[in-house]
Every structure is written in structure tokens, then in C-alpha cells.
C-alpha positions as CSV (number, residue, x, y, z in Angstrom):
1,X,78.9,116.2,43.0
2,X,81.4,117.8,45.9
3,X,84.0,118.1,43.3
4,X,81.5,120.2,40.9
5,X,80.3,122.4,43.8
6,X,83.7,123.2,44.7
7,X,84.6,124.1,41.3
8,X,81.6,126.1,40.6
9,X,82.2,128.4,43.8
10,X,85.7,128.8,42.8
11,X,85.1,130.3,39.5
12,X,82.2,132.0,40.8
13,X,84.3,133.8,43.3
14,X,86.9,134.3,40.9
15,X,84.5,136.4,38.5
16,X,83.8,138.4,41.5
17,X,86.8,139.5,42.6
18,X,87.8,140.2,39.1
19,X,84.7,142.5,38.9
20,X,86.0,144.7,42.1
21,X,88.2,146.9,40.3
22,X,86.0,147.9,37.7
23,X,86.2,147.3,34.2
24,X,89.0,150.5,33.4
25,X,92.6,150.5,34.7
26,X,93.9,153.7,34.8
27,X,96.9,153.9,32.4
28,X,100.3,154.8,33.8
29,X,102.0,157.8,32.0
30,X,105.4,157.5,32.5
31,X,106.9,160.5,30.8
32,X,104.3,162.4,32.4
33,X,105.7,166.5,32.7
34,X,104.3,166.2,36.3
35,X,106.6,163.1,38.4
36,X,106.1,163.6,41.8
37,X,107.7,160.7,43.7
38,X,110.3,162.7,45.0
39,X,108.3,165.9,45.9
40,X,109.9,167.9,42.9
41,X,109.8,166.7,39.0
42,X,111.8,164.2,38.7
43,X,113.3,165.3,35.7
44,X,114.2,168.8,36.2
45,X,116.0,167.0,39.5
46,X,118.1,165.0,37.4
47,X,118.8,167.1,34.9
48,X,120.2,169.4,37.8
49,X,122.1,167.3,39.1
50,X,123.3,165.6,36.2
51,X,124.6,169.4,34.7
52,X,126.1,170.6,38.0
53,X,128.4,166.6,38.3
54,X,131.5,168.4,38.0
55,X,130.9,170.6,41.2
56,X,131.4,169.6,44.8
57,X,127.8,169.2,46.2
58,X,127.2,170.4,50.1
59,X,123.6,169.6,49.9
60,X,120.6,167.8,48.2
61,X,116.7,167.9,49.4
62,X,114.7,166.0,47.0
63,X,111.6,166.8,48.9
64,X,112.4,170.1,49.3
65,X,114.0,170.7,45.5
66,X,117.4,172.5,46.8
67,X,120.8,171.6,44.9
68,X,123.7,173.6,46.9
69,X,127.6,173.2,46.0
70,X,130.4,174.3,47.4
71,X,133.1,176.5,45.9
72,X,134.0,175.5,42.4
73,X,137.5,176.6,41.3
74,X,137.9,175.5,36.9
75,X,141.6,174.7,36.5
76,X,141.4,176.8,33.7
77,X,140.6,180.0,35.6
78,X,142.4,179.5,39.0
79,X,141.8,182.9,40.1
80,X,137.8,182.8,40.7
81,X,135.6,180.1,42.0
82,X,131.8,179.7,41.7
83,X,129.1,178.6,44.3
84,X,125.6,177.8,42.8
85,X,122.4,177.0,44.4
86,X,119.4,175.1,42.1
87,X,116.0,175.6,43.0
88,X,113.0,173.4,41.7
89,X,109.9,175.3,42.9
90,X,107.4,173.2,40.9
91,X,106.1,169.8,40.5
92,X,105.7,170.4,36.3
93,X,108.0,170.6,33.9
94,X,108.1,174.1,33.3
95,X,110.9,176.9,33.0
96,X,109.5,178.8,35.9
97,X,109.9,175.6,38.1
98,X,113.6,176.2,37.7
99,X,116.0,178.8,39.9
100,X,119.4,178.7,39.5
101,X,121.8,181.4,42.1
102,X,125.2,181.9,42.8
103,X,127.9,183.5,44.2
104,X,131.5,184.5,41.9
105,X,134.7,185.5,44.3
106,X,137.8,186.2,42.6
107,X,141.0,186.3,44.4
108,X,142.7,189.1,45.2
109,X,146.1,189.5,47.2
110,X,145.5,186.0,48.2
111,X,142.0,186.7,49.5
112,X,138.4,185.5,48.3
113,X,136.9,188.6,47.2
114,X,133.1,188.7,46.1
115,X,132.6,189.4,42.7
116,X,129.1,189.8,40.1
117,X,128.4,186.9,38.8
118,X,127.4,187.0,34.9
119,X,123.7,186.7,34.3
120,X,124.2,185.0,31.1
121,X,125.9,182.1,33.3
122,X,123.0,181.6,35.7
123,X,120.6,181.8,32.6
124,X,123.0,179.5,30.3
125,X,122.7,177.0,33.4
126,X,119.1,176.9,33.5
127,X,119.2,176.6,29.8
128,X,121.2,173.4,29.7
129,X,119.2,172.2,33.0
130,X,116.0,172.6,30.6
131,X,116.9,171.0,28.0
132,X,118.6,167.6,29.4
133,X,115.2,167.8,31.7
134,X,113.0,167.7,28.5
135,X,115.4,165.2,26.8
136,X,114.9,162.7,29.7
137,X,111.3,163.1,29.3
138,X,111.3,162.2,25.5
139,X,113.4,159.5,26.2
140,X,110.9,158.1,28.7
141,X,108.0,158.6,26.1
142,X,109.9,157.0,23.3
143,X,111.6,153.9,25.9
């Protein structure tokens, strides 16, 4: 009679404490535009940094959403060098949560002298950043 007592209270308790959460679980959307774990979208994030892998990086604040290299100098253009800066202002994945700045010097008499930097570049760059961003996403929805 202990023995059935014992039992009874068990699965008794059990039903209760699988009654505390409720009967609906939220569900977990992975490829959600909005990631927020490492205070910026996650995607945009790796997107940038995946697109800027060939440059020396100075500095990265994943909280803060700030990609900074240092001088970039293409082997195939040895006479200018490019600095670039990537800004994620957003926790969505959205265009306007993307800033991408630089700096162009070219080199003059053996000195680093400032230069414009092409708009198209900065706007290619977010372009590419975009896109890898969104393709990470649609891999995570189709994974």
C-alpha cells in the first residue's frame, strides 16, 4: 500500500510540474531578420566581417556594431591604400542598418596623400555586405 502511495504522489507531482509552463512553447525562429545576441544583427555582422577578410582589422565591437581596418594597400595598385570603417546601427536586417566609411590616400613623392574615395566603392561594399547578410539568413531558414 506504501509502494502505491509513493507511486501515486510521484506521478501526481509529475503532472504538475509539467502543467507550470503552460500548455504553448514559444517557437524559436532561427533565421529571424532581428538576432540580437551580440547587440547588432548577427548577420549583417558576419557578413561584414566575412567581405572585409582580406583587410587588416584594428578593431571589432560586437556590442557596439563598429568594424575598423587599417590601411589596406591591393598588390595590384601599390600606389593607394584604403581604410574602411563598418557601422551596424540596427538590430534588423535592413539596408539602413548598414554604414560603410573610408578613407583613400594615394602616394605621392613617397608620401601618404589623402585622396576621395569613390562613392560607388563604399556603396558596392555595402552591396556585397547585404547580400552575403541575406544569404546567411536563407541559409539558416532552409538548414
Amino acid at each position: 500500500m506504501r509502494t502505491i502511495r509513493l507511486a501515486l504522489l510521484i506521478a501526481t507531482g509529475t503532472l504538475m510540474l509539467s502543467a507550470c509552463g503552460g500548455s504553448e512553447r514559444p517557437k524559436a525562429d532561427l533565421a529571424a531578420s532581428q538576432v540580437t545576441t551580440i547587440g547588432v544583427n548577427s548577420y549583417l555582422w558576419r557578413a561584414s566581417l566575412d567581405a572585409l577578410s582580406f583587410m587588416p582589422l584594428v578593431q571589432t565591437d560586437s556590442q557596439g556594431g563598429v568594424i575598423v581596418t587599417d590601411w589596406y594597400v591591393n598588390p595590384q595598385s601599390p600606389g593607394e591604400r584604403v581604410k574602411l570603417t563598418v557601422s551596424i546601427l540596427d538590430q534588423d536586417l535592413r539596408a539602413d542598418a548598414l554604414r560603410v566609411a573610408g578613407s583613400r590616400e594615394v602616394s605621392q613623392n613617397g608620401q601618404w596623400v589623402a585622396a576621395p574615395l569613390r562613392a560607388a566603392t563604399v556603396q558596392k561594399l555595402e552591396a556585397i555586405i547585404l547580400t552575403k547578410a541575406r544569404d546567411l539568413r536563407r541559409s539558416a531558414i532552409s538548414g
